[in-house]
Every structure is written in C-alpha cells, then in structure tokens.
C-alpha positions as CSV (number, residue, x, y, z in Angstrom):
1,X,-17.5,-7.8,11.3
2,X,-15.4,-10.4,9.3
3,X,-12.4,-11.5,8.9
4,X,-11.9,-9.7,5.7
5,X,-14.3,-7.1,5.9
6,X,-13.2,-4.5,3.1
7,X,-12.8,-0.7,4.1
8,X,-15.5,1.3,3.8
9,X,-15.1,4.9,2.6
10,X,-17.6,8.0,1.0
11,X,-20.1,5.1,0.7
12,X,-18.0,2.6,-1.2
13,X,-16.7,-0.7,0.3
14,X,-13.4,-1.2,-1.2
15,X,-11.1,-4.2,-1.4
16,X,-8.5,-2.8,0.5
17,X,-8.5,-4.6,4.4
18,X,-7.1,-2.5,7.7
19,X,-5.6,-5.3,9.6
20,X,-5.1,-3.1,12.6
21,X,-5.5,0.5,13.8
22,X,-7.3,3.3,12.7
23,X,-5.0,5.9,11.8
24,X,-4.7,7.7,15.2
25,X,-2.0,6.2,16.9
26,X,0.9,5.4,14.3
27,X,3.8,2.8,14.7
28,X,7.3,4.6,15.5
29,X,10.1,3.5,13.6
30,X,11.8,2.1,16.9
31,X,8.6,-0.2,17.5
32,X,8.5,-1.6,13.8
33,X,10.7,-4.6,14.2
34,X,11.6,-6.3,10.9
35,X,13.4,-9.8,10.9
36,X,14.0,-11.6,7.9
37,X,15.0,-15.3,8.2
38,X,16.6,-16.6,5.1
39,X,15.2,-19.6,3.2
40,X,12.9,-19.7,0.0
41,X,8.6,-19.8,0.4
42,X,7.6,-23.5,-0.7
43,X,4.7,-24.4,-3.0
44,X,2.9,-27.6,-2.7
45,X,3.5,-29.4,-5.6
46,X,0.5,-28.6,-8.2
47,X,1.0,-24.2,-7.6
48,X,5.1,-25.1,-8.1
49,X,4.0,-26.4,-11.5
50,X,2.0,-23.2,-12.1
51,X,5.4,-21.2,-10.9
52,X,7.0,-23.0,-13.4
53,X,4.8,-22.2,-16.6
54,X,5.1,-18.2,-15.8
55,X,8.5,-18.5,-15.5
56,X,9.1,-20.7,-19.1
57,X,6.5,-18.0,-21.1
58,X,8.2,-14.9,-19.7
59,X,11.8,-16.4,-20.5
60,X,10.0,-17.2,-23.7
61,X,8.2,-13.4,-24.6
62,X,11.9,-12.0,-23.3
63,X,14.3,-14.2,-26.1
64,X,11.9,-13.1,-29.0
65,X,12.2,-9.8,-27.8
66,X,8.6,-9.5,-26.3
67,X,7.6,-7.0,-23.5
68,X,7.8,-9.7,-20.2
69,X,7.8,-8.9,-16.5
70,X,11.5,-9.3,-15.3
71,X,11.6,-11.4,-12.1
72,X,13.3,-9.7,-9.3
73,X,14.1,-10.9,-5.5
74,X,11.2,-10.2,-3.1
75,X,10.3,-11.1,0.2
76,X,7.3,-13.4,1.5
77,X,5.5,-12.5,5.1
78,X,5.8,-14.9,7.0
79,X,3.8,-13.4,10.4
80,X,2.9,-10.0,11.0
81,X,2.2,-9.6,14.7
82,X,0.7,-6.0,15.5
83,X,-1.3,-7.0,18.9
84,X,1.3,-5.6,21.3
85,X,2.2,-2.2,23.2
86,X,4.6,-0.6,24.9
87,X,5.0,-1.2,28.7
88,X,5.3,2.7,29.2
89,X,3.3,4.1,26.7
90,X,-0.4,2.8,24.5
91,X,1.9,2.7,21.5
92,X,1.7,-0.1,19.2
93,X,4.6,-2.3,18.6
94,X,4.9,-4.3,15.3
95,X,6.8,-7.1,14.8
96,X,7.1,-8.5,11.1
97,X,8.9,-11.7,9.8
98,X,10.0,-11.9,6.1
99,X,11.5,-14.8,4.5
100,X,13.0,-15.1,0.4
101,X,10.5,-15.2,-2.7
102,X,10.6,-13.6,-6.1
103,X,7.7,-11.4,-8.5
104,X,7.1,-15.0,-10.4
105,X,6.0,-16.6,-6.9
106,X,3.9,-13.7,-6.4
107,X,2.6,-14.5,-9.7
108,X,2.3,-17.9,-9.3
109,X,-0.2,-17.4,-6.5
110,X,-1.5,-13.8,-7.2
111,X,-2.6,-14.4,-10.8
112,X,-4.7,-17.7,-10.0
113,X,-6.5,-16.8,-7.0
114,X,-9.6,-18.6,-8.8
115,X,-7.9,-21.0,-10.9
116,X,-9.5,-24.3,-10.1
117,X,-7.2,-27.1,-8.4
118,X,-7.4,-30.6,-8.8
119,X,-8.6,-31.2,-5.5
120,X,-11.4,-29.0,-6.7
121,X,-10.9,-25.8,-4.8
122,X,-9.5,-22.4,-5.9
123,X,-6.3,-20.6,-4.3
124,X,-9.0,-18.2,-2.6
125,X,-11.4,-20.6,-1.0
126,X,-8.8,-22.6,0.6
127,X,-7.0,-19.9,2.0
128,X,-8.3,-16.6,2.1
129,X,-12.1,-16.6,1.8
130,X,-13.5,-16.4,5.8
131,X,-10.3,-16.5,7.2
132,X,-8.0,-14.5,8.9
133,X,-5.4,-12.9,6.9
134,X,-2.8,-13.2,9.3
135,X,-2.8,-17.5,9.1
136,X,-2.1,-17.6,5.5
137,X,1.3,-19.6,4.8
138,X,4.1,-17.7,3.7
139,X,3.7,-18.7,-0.1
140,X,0.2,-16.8,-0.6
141,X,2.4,-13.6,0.7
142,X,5.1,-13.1,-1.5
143,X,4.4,-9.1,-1.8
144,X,4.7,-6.3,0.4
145,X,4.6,-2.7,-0.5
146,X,4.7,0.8,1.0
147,X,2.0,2.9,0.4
148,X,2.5,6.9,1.2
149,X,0.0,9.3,1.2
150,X,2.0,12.9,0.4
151,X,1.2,16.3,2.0
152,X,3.1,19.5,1.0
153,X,4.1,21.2,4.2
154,X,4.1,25.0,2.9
155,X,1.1,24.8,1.2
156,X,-1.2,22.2,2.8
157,X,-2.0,19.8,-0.6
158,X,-2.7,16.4,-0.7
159,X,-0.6,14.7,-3.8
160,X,-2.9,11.8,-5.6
161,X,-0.8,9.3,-8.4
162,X,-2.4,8.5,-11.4
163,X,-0.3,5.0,-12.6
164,X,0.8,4.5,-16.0
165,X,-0.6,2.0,-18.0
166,X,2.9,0.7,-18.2
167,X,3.1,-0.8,-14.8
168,X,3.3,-4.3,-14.3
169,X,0.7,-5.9,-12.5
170,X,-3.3,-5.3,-11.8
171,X,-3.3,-1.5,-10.8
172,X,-1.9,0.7,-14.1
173,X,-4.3,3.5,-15.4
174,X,-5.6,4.2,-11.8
175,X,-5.6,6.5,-8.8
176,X,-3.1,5.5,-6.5
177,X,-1.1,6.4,-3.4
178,X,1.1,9.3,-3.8
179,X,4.2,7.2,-4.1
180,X,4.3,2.8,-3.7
181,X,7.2,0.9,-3.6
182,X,7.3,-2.8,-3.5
183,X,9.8,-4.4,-0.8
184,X,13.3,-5.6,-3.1
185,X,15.8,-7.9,-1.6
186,X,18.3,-6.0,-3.7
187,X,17.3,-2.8,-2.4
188,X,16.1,-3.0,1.2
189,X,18.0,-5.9,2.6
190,X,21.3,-4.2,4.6
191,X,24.3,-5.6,5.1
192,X,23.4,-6.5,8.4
193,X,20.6,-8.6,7.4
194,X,18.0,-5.2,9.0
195,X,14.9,-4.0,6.6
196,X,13.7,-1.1,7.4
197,X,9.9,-0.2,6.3
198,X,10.5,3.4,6.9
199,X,13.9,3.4,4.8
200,X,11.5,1.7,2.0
201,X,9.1,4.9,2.5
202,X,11.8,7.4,1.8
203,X,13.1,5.4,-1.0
204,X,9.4,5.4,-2.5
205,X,9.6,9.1,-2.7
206,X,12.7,9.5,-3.9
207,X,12.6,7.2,-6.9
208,X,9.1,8.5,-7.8
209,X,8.6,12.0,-6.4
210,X,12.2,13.3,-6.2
211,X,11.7,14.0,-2.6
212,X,15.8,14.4,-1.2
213,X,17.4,12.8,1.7
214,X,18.0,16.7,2.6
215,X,14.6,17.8,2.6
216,X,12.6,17.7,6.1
217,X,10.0,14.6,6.0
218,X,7.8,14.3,8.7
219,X,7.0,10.1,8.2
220,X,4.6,8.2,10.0
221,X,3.3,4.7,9.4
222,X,-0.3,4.4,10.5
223,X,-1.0,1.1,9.8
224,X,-1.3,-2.3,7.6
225,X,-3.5,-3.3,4.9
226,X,-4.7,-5.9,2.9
227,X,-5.8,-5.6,-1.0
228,X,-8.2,-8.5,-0.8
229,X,-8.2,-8.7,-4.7
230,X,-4.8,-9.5,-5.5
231,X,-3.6,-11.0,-1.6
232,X,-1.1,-8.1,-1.3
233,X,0.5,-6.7,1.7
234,X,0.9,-3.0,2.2
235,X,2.1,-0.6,5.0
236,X,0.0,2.5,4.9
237,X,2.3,5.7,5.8
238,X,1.5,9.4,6.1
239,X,4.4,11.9,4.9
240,X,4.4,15.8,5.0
241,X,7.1,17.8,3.3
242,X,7.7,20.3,5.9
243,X,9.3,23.1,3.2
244,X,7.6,22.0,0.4
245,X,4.7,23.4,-2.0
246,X,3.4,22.0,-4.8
247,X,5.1,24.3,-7.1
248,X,8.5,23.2,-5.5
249,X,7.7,19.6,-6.8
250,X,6.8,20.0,-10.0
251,X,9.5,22.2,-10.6
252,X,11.6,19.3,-9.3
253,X,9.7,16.9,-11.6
254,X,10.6,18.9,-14.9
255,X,14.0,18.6,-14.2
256,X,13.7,14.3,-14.0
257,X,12.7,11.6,-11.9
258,X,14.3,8.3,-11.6
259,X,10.9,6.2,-12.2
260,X,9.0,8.6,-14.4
261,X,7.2,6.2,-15.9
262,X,5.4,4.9,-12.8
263,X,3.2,8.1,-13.0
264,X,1.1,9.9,-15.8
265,X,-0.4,12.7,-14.3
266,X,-0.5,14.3,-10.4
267,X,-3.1,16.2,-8.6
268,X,-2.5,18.7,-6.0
269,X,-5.7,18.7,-3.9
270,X,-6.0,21.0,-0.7
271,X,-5.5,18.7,2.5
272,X,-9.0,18.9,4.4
273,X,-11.4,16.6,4.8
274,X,-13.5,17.9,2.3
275,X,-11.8,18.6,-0.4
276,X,-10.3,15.0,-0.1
277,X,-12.9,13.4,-0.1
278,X,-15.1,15.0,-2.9
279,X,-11.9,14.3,-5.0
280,X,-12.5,10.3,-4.2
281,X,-16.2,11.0,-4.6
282,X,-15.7,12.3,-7.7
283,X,-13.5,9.5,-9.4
284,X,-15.6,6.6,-10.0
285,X,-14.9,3.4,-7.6
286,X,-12.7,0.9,-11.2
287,X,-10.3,4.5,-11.1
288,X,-8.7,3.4,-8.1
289,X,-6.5,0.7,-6.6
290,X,-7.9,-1.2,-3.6
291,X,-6.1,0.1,-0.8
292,X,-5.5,3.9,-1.6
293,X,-8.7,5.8,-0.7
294,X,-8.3,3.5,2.6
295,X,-4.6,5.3,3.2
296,X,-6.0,8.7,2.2
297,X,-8.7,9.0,4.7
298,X,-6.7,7.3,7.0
299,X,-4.1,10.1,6.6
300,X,-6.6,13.0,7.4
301,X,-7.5,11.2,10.4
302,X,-4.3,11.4,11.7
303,X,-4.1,15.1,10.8
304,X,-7.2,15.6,12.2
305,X,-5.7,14.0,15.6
306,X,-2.4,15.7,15.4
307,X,-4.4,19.1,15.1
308,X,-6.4,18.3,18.3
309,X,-2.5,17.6,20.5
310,X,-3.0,13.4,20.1
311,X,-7.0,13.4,21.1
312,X,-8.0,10.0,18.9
313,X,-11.2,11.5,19.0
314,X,-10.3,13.6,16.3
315,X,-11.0,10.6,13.6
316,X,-15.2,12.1,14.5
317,X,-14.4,15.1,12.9
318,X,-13.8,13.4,9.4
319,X,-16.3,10.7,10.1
320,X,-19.0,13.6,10.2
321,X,-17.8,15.3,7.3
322,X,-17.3,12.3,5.1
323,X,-21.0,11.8,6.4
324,X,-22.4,15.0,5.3
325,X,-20.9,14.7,2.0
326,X,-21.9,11.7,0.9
327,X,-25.5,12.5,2.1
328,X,-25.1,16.1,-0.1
329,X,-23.9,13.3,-3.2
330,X,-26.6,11.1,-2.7
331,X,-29.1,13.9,-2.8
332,X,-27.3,15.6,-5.9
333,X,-27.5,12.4,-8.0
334,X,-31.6,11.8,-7.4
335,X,-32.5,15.1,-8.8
C-alpha cells in the first residue's frame, strides 16, 4: 500500500483517499475535537503571485458584470491527528487544527496542481505525489468539506445528488454525496471560537435537503478522506432520517430549498448493498466526484455492522456482495 493509494470500489480505483478507518467504528461528536488557531496560511513567494492573478481576473469578470467565483472566508488544515483512542473504550478520537484562508487560496493551489514552477517542479510533485497526506503545509489545505451520505429512516432509501452544472469548482454535472458543505468561517466559526463538524453536517442538509432542526437525525461521522485530484479535505458522515420517506422529502423539496441550485436531479435507491452498488456500477466512473462512491459504501458498511449489534465483521458481508456483483458485470459485458 501507498501513501495515497486511491479507494477502490465495484472494481474502480477512484481518486478519493480514506486516511483512516473503515467505516465500522465512527468518531462520536464528543471525540472530534476542532481547534482553530487564528492567523492566515502563507504562500512562498512564486504561488502568492499566482494568488494574486485569480484574485485581479475575478475582481475583473465581476466589475464587467461577468459570472466570477465570489471569494468567501475558509479554513486551512493545519494537522489532522486521527491515531488515538479512548482510554475506556476502542473509540477513535480525532483531533483537527484549522487556521484562516479564503476560496482564492484554495484556488491558488487547487487549480495549478501541475503548473510548472521555476524551480522546475509542479505543486503535486513537491508535495503530494509519494507522500503522506497528513505532512502537507497548511497552504496546500485550504478546503474542507462534509460529505453525507442520506438514508430515509421509514422507508430504507439511499438519496444520491446529482450537482448542477452551476457549481463552482471541478465537480458540477456529477454524482455526488447526498448533501456537501464546504467549512465557512462566516458560518461554522461560534462565538466561542468552537467548529463543530457535526453542526456543519446538519447545516449541509438543511441548506440543501430541507432536513429541520426538529426532525430525528441519527449522524455519524465515519471517517476522513482525501480527493487526490483536487487536494481537498472531506469528512465522510452517515445520516438516517429516522421519520422520514422519500415521499416526505420531495414533498418538502416542492415547497423550496435554500440552495436549490446545488442539485439537478435526486435518486431514491433502496439501502442494501446491492442495490447500491449496481446504481455505482451502472453510472460510468467521469459521472462521479472522487470521494462519493468511497462514502457510499462506506455507509453500508456501517449499516451492515450496526445490523450485526457493532460486530466490524459485518463490513464482509458487503465485501462479498460487492464481489459477486462485479464478477456478474464483468461476465454481462463479455457476452
């Protein structure tokens, strides 16, 4: 294995990266410790100048009253420790430290990955490519995200998110999480200085699924991940609304969402492994962003391990059938 090795799932190797676990044992809310220090990311010199141009074309595009991405406070990860556990319990304990940046410094870095330097080197070689993710400075960071993969309680669907071709960035016009959120100073930075990954989760679904603060949400986040593409961060989380069916959603939906527009379409697909998975299967690999089949199968493993009272050996049961289905698929496509 590698330091980047990308997640493998229904035969295709993604770009998506698990940093740690494997969906059976998730991180409580009370073990994910966020601290956020203050104080800008820092560019050497040559990717400040880079920062720079983005920001002059996009103030540029916006005064002649061309479409431009609108730069809004982020954070940067500075360290994302994940190694420890409980002292009562095998429960993982994560600790993550953010610090300031802004969309145009995830830009800066995110957009020339393989732009050439004068030293000679790219963005990627001399800081991502055979090394491990976690050493990266704080400036090749500068987006986090919170991936949820939706199930509806009463009626046992699995919600995919088909992204407009109107959002900004790499990933409009394909299958995505059920609902993503992108960590915003503005938004997710309390009074008290406290971010809260889970609070970012529930604001996800709100603003794009019009899941209330009243309805019964049973959240877990399972993991981290790593779109090797683009260098973004991403918590993976698992949601189930307890009372709801699919039905009850859309119903919801036709009466308005706050961020319409970050969906075109929905589908409802029944919550087993294999129904799951033949939907992935069935959508070639350039329909989806790097890191969602990862969260999706990583989602019926922990149902699969919930289902058996916390046995982790309930991740085999979807290993097999992903097995046996891809075997089935390979066999369809020769005759």
């Amino acid at each position: 294995m590698t330091l980047r090795d990308g997640f493998t799932v229904v035969g295709r190797q993604t770009d998506c990266h698990v940093v740690d676990g494997d969906g059976t044992r998730p991180i409580d809310e009370e073990n994910m410790r966020v601290s956020y220090r203050p104080g800008r990311v820092r560019f050497p010199d040559e990717i400040g100048r880079w920062r720079r141009e983005i920001e002059e074309e996009e103030t540029r595009k916006e005064a002649a009253g061309e479409r431009f991405r609108w730069n809004n406070p982020r954070f940067a990860v500075e360290r994302l420790d994940i190694a420890a556990r409980t002292h009562t319990a095998e429960k993982p304990v994560a600790t993550l430290v953010l610090c300031d940046a802004d969309y145009y410094d995830f830009l800066a870095t995110s957009l020339n990955l393989d732009r050439v330097q004068q030293d000679g080197q790219t963005l990627r070689e001399q800081y991502l490519d055979g090394k491990d993710p976690l050493d990266a400075p704080a400036f090749m960071s500068c987006s986090l995200g919170v991936n949820v993969a939706v199930e509806t309680g009463r009626d046992n669907k699995m919600l995919f998110s088909h992204r407009s071709s109107r959002v900004a960035g790499p990933h409009g016009s394909r299958w995505n999480s059920s609902a993503n959120e992108g960590l915003a100073r503005n938004h997710d930075l309390q009074a008290d200085g406290r971010v809260s990954l889970h609070a970012v989760a529930r604001r996800a679904m709100r603003e794009e699924l019009a899941v209330h603060a009243s309805d019964e949400v049973d959240l877990e986040l399972l993991c981290f991940g790593l779109d090797l593409r683009n260098n973004q961060w991403a918590a993976f989380f698992r949601a189930v609304l307890t009372d709801l069916t699919e039905e009850d959603l859309r119903t919801r939906w036709s009466r308005g969402i706050e961020d319409k527009w970050e969906h075109d379409r929905h589908a409802f697909v029944p919550a087993d492994p294999e129904n799951v998975l033949r939907f992935m299967l069935d959508e070639p690999e350039e329909r989806w962003t790097p890191c969602a089949p990862a969260l999706f199968y990583l989602a019926l493993v922990r149902a699969a391990v919930r289902r058996r009272d916390g046995d982790p050996d309930g991740r085999f049961e979807v290993e097999a059938i992903e097995r046996r289905m891809v075997r089935e698929w390979e066999a369809a496509k020769s005759l």
